[in-house]
Backbone as CSV, one residue per row, in Angstrom:
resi,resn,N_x,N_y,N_z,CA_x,CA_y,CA_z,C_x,C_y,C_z
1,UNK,0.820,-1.189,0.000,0.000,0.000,0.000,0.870,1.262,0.000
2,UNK,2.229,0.857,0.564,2.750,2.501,0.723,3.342,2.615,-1.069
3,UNK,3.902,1.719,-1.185,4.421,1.972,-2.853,3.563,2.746,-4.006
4,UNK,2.338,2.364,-3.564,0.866,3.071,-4.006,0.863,4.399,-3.661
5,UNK,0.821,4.833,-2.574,0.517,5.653,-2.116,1.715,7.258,-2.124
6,UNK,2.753,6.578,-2.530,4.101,6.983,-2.700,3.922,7.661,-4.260
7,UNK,3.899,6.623,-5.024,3.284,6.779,-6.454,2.314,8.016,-6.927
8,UNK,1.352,7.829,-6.202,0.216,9.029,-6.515,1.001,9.974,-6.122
9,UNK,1.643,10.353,-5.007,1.869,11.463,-4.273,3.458,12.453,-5.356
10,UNK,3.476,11.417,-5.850,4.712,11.908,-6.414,3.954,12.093,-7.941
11,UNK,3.333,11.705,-8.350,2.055,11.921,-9.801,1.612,13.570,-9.821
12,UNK,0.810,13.422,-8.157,0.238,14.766,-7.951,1.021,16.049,-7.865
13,UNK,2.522,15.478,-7.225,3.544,16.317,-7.082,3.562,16.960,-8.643
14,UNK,4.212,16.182,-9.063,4.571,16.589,-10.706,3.574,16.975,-11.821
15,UNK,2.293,16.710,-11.020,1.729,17.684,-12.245,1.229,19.108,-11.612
16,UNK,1.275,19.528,-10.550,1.101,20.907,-9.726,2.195,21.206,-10.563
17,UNK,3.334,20.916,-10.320,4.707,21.686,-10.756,4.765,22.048,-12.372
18,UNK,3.913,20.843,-13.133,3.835,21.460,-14.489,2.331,22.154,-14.675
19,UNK,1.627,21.866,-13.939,0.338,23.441,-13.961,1.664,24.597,-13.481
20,UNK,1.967,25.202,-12.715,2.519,25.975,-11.924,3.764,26.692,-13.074
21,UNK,4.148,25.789,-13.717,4.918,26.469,-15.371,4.388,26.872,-16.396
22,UNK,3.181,26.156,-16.359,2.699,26.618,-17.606,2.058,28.423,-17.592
23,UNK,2.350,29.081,-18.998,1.852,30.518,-18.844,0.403,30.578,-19.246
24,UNK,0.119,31.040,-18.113,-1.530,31.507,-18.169,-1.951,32.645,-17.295
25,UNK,-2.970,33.324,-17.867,-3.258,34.310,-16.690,-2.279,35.501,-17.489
26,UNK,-2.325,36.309,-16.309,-2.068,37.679,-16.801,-0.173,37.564,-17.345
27,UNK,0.368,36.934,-17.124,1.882,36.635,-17.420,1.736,36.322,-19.059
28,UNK,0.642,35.019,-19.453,0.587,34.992,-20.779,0.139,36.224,-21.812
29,UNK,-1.023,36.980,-21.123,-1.032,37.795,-21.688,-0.497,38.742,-22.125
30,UNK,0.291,39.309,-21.242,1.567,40.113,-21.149,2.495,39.936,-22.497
31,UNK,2.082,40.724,-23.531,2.071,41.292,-25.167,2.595,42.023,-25.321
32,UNK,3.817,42.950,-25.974,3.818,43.755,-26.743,3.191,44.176,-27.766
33,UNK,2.295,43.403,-28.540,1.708,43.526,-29.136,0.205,44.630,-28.385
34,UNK,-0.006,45.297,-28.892,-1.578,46.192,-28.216,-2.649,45.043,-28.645
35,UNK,-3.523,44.583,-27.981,-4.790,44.192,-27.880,-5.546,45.399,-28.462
36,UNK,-6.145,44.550,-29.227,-7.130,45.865,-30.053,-8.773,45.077,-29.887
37,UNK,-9.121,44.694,-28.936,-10.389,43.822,-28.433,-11.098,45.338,-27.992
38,UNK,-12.140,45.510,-28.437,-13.446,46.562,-27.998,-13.052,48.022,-28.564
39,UNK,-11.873,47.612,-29.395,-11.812,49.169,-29.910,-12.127,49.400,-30.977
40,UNK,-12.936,48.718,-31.843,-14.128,48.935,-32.492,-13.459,48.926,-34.193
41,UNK,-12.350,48.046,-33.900,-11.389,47.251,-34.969,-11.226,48.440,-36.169
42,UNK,-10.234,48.701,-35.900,-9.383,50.266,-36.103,-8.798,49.181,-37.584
43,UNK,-8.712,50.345,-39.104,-8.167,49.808,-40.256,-6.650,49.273,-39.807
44,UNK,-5.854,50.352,-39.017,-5.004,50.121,-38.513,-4.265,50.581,-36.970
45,UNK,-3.203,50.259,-36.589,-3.260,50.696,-35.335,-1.447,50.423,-34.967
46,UNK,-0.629,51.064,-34.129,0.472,51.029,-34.260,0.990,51.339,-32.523
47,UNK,1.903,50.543,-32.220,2.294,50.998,-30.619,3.973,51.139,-30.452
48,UNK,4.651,51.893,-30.118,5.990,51.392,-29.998,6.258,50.747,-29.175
49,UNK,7.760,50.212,-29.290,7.981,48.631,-28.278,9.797,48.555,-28.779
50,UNK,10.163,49.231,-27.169,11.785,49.110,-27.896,11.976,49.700,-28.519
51,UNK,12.943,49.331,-29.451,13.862,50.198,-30.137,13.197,50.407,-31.727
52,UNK,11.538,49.722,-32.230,10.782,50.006,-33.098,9.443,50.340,-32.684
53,UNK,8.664,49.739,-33.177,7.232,49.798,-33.603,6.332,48.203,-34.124
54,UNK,5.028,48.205,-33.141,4.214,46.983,-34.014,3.339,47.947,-34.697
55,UNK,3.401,47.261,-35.451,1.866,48.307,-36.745,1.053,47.136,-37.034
56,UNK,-0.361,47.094,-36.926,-1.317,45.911,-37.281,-2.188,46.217,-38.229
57,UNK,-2.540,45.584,-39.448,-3.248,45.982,-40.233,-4.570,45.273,-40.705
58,UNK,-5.838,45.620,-40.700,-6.917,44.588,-40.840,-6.765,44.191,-42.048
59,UNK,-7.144,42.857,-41.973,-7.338,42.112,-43.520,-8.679,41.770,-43.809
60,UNK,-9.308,41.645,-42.357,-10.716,41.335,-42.799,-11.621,41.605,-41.862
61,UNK,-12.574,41.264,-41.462,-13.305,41.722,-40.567,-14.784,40.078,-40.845
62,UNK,-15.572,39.310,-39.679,-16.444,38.545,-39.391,-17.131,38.676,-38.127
63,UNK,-18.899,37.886,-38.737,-18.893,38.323,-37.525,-19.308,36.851,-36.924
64,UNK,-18.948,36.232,-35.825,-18.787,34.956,-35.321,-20.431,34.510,-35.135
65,UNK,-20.792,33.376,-34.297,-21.189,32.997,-34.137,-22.404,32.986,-33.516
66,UNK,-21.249,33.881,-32.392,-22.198,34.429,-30.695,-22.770,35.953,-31.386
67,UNK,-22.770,36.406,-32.456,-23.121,37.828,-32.830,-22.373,39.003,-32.651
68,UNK,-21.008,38.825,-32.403,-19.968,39.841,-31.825,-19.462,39.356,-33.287
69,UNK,-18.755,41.377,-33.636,-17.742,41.090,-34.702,-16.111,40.940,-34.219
70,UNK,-15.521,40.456,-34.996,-14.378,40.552,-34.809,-13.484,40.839,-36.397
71,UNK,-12.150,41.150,-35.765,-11.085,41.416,-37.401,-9.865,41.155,-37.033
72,UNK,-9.761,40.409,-37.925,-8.614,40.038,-38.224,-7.522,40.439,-39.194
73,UNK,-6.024,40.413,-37.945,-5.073,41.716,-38.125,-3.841,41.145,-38.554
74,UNK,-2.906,41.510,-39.756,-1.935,41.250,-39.569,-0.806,41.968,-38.765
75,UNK,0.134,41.535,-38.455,1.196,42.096,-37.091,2.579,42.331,-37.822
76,UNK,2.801,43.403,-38.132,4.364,43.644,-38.735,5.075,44.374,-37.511
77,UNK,7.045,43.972,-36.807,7.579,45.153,-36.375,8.886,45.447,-37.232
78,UNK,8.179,47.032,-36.988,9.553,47.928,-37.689,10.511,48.454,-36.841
79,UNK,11.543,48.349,-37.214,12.881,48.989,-36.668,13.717,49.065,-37.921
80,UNK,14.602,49.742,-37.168,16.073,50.243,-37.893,16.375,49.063,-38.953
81,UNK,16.476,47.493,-38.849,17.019,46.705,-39.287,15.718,46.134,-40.148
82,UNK,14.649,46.671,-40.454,13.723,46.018,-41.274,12.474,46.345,-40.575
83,UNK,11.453,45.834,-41.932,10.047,45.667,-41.385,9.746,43.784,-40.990
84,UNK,9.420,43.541,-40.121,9.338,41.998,-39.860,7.733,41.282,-39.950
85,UNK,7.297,40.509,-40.274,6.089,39.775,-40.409,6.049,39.462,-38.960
86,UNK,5.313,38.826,-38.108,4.959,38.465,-36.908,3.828,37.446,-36.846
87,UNK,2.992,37.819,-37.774,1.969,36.594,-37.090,0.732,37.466,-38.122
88,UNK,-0.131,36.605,-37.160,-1.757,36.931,-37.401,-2.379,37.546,-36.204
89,UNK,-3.493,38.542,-35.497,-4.157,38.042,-34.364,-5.582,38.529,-34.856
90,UNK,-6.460,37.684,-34.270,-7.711,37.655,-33.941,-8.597,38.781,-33.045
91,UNK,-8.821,39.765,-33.192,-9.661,40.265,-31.335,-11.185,40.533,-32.235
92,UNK,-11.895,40.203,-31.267,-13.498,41.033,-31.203,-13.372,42.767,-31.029
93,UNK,-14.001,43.162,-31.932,-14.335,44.312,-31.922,-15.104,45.031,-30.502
């Protein structure tokens, strides 16, 4: 019974410790990128960050499911050494 009991305890151990790494919550969120959620999805929109700039540009605009629109942005940063691609993001209007 204790080998059992040893077992779980060391199971439960190790997965607290990998909840407890993983990023969630306000740490994940934590962006340079500006959240553009409720601002009523701007053609474009630009924040500095460092030693450039993110500039986001809509490509499109839907409206989901639940009846909220949203648009979708592409993410370029500029600096001294170039303009860079970044991604895609998603926010609701």
């Amino acid at each position: 019974m204790a080998p059992r009991r040893a077992a779980r305890a060391l199971t439960v151990t190790a997965l607290a410790g990998a909840l407890a790494l993983t990023p969630t919550g306000p740490a994940a969120a934590s962006s340079p990128v500006a959240d553009l959620s409720s601002l009523g999805c701007p053609a474009a929109y630009a924040n500095n960050y460092g030693d450039g700039q993110f500039q986001q540009f809509r490509t499109s605009t839907y409206v989901a499911g639940n009846g909220f629109r949203h648009g979708v942005y592409d993410i370029f940063f500029i600096n001294w050494s170039g303009r860079r691609h970044q991604g895609s993001a998603d926010y609701m209007c």
